[in-house]
Backbone as JSON, one array per atom type, in Angstrom:
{
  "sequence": "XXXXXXXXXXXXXXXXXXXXXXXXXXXXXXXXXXXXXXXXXXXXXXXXXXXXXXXXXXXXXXXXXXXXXXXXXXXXXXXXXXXXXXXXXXXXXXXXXXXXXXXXXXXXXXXXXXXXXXXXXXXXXXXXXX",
  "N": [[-58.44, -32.18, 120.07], [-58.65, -32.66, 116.55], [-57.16, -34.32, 113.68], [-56.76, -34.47, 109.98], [-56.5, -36.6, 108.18], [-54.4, -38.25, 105.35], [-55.03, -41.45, 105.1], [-53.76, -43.35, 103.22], [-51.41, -42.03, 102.34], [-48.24, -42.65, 102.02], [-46.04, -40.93, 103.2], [-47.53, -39.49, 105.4], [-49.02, -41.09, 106.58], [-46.84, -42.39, 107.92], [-46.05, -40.69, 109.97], [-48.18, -40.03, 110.86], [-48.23, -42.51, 112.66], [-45.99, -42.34, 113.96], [-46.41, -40.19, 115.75], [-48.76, -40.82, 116.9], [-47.82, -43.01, 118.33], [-45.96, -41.45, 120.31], [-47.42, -39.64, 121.28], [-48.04, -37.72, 124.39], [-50.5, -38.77, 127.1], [-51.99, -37.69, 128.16], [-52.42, -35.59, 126.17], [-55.8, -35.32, 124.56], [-56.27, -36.71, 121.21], [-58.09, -37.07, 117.69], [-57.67, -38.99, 115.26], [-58.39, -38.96, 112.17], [-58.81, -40.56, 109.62], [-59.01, -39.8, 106.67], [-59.4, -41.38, 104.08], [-60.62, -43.5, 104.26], [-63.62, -43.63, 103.56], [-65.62, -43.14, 104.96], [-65.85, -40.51, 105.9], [-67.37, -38.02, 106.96], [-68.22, -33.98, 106.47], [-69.8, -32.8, 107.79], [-69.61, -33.8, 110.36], [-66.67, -32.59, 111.28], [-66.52, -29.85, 111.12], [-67.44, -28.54, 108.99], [-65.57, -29.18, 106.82], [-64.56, -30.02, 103.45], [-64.4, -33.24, 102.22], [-62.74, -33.03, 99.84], [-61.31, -30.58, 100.53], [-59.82, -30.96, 102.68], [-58.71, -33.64, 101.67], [-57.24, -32.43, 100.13], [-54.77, -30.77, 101.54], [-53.31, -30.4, 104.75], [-55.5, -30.58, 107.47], [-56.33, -29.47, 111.09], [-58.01, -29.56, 113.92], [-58.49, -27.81, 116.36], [-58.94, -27.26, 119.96], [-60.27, -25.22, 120.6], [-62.07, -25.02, 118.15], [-61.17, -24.22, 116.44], [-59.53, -23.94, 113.17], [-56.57, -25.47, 111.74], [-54.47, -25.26, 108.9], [-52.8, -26.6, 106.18], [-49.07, -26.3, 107.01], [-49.3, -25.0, 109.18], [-51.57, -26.55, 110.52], [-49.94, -29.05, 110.69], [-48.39, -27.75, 112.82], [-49.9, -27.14, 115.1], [-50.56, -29.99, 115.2], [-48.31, -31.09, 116.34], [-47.48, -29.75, 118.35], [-49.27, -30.26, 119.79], [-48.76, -33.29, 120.79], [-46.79, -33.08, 121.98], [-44.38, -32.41, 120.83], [-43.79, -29.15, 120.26], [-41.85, -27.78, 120.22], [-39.87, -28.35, 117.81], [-42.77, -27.32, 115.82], [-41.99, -24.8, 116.8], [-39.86, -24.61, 115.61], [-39.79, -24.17, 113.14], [-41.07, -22.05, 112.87], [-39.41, -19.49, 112.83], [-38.19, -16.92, 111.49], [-36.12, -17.35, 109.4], [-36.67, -19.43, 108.66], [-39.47, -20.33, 108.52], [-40.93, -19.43, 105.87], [-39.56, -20.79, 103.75], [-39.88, -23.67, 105.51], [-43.04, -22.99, 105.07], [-43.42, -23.11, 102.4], [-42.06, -25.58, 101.58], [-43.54, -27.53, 102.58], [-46.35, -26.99, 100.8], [-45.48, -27.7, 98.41], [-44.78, -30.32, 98.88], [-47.49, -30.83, 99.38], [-48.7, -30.37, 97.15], [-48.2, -32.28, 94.78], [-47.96, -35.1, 96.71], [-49.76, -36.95, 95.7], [-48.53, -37.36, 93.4], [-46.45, -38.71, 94.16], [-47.15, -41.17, 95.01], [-48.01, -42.59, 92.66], [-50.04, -41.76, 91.78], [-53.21, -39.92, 90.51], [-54.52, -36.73, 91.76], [-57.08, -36.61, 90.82], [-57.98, -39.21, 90.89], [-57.75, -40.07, 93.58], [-59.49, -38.32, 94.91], [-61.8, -39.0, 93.75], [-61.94, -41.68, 93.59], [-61.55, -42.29, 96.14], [-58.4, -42.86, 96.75], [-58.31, -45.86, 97.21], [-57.17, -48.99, 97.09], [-57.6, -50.66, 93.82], [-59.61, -53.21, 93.41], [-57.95, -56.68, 92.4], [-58.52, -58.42, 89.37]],
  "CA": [[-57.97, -31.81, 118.76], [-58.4, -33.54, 115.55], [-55.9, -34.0, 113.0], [-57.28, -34.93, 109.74], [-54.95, -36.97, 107.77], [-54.85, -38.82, 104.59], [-54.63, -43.03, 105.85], [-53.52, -44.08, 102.07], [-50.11, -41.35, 101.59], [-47.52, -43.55, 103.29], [-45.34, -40.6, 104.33], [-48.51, -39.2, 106.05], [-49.36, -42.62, 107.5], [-45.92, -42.63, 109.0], [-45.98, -39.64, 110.57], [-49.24, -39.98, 112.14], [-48.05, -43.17, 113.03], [-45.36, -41.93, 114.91], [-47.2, -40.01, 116.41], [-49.63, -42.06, 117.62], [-46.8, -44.16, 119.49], [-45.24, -40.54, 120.86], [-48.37, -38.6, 121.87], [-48.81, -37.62, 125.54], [-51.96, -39.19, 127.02], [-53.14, -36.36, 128.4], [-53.15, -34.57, 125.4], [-56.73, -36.56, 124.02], [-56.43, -36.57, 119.78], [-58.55, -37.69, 117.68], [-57.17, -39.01, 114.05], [-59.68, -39.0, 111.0], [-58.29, -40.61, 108.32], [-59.75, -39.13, 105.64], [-58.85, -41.89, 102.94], [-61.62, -44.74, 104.42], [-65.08, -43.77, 102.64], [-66.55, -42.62, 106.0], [-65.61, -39.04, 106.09], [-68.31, -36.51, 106.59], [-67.93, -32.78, 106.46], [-70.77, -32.24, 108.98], [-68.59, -33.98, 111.74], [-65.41, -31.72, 111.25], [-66.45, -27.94, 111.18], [-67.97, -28.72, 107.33], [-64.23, -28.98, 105.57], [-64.79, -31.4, 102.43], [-63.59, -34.06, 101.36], [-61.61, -32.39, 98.74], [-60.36, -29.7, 101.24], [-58.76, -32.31, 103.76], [-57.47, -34.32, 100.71], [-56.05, -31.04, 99.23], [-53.89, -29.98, 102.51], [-53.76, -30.77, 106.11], [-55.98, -29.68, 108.76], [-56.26, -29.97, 112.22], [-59.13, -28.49, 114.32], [-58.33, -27.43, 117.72], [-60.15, -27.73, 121.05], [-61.4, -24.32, 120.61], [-62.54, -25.21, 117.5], [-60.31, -23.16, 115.49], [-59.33, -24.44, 111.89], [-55.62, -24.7, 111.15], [-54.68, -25.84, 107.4], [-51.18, -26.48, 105.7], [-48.08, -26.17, 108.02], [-50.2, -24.19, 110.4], [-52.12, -27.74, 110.79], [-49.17, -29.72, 111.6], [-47.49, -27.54, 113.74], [-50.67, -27.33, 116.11], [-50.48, -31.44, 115.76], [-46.86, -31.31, 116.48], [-47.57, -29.06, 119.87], [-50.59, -31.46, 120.82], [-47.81, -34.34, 120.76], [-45.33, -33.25, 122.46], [-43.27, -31.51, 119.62], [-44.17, -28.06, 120.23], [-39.91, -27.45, 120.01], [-40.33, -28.23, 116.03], [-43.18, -26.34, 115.35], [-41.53, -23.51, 117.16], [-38.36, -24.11, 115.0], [-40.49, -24.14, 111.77], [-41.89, -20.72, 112.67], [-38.06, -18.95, 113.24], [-38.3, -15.9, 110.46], [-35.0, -17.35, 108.31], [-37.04, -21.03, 108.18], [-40.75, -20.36, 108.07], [-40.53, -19.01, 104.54], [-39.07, -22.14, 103.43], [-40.76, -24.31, 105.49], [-44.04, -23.16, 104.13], [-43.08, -23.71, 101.02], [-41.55, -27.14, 101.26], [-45.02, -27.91, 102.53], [-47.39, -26.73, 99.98], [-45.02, -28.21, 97.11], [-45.24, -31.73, 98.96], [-48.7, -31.39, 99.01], [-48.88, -30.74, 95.44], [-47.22, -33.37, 94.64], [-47.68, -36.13, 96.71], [-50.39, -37.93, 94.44], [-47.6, -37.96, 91.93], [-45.43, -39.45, 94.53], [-47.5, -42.23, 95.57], [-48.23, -42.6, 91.63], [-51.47, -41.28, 91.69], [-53.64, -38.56, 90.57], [-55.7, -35.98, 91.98], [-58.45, -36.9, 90.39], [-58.12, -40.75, 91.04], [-57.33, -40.13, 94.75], [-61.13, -37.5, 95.32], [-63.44, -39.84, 93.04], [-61.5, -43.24, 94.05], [-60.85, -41.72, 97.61], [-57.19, -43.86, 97.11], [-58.25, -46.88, 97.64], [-56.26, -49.72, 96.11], [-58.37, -51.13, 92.92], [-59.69, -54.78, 93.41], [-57.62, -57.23, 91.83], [-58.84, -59.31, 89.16]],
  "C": [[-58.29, -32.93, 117.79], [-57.83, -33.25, 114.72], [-56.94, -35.03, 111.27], [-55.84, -35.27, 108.76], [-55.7, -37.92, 106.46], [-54.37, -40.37, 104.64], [-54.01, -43.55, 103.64], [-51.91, -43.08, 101.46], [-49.18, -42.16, 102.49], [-46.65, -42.33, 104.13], [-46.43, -39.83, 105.76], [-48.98, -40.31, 106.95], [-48.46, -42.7, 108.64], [-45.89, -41.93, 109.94], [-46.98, -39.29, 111.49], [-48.88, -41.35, 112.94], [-47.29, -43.44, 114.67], [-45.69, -41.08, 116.12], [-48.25, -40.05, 117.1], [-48.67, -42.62, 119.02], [-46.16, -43.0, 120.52], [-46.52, -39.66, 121.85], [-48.09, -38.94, 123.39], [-49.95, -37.71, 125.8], [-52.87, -38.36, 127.33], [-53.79, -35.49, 127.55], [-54.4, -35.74, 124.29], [-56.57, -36.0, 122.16], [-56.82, -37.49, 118.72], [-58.03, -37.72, 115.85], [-58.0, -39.67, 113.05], [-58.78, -39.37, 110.15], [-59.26, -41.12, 107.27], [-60.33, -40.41, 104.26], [-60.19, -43.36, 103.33], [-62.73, -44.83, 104.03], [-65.87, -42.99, 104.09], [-66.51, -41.12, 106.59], [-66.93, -38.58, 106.0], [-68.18, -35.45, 107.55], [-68.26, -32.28, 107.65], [-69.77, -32.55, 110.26], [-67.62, -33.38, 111.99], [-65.52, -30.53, 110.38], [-66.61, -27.99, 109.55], [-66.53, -28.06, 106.12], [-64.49, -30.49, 105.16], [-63.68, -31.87, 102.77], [-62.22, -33.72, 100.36], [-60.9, -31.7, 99.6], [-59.54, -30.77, 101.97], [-58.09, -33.34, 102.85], [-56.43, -33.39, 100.28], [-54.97, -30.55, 100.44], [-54.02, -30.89, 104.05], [-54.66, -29.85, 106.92], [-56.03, -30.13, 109.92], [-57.75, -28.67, 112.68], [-58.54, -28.53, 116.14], [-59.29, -27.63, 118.36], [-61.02, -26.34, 121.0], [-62.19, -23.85, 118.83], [-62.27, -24.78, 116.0], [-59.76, -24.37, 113.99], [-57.57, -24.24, 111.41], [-55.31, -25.28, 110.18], [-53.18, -25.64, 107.6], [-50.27, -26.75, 106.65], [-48.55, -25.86, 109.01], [-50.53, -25.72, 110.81], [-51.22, -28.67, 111.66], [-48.3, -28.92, 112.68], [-48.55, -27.35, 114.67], [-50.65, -28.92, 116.48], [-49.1, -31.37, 116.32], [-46.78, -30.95, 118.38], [-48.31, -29.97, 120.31], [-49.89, -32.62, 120.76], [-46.62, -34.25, 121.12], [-43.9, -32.43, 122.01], [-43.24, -30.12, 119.38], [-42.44, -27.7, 120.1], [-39.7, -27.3, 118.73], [-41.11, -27.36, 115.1], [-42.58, -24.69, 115.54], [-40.09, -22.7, 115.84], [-38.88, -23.67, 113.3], [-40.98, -22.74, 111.54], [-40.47, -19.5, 113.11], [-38.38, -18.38, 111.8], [-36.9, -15.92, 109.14], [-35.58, -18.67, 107.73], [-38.55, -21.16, 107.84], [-41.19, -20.07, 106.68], [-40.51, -20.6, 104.11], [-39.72, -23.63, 103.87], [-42.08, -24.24, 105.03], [-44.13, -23.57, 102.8], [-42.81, -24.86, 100.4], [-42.99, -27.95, 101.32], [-46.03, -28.02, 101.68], [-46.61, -27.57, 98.67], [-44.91, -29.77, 97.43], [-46.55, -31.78, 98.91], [-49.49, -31.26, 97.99], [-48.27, -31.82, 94.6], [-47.21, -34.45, 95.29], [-48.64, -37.21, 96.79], [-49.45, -38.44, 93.69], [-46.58, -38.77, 93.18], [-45.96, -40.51, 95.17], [-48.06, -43.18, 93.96], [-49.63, -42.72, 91.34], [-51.93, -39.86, 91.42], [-54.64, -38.0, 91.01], [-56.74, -36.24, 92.41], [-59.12, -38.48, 90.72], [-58.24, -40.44, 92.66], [-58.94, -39.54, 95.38], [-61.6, -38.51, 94.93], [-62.93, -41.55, 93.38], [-61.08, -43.18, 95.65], [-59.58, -42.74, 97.56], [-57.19, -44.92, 97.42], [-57.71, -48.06, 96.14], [-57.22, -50.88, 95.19], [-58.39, -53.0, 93.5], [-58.72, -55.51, 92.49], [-58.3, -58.32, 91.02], [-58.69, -60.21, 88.12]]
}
């Protein structure tokens, strides 16, 4: 599996972080973060730049594409957490959890105090000081 992630959102950092330190070894995963200049499309089933900044994805072993919530709850299962995703997909919480999802990931440029547009054409990286 690969999980593609953005290495410059800190709660995204953490979270792969944690998961990093939690994964089962058996399950092999491989974590792209997106945010280092070396991304290309061609290597991961040709989803831009922009797409993998704009949402999460994950690509499965059978090669499958999952985006948004879908995304992390396939990382969540390939780590062990398949109990979470399960609870995320319960028909009084999936609703809601989708939702909470897509409105953090509109939003969390503005919550790292960044925009958009700075984050694609500056891929997030933190301006030289001078």
């Amino acid at each position: 599996m690969q999980i593609l992630y953005d290495g410059e959102c800190p709660v995204c950092k953490a979270e792969i972080g944690f998961l990093k330190w939690w994964a089962r070894k058996e399950d092999p995963i491989n974590y792209v973060d997106i945010s280092k200049g070396e991304y290309r499309p061609e290597d991961h089933m040709g989803i831009t730049f922009e797409e993998a900044m704009g949402n999460m994805h994950a690509i499965g072993p059978d090669k499958k594409i999952y985006t948004k919530l879908d995304g992390i709850r396939e990382m969540y299962r390939a780590t062990g957490f398949g109990w979470f995703a399960d609870f995320t997909e319960l028909p009084g919480i999936k609703p809601f959890a989708d939702k909470s999802y897509d409105a953090f990931a509109r939003n969390r440029f503005k919550l790292q105090g960044k925009t958009y547009e700075e984050c694609v054409n500056g891929r997030c990286k933190i301006p030289d000081k001078k």
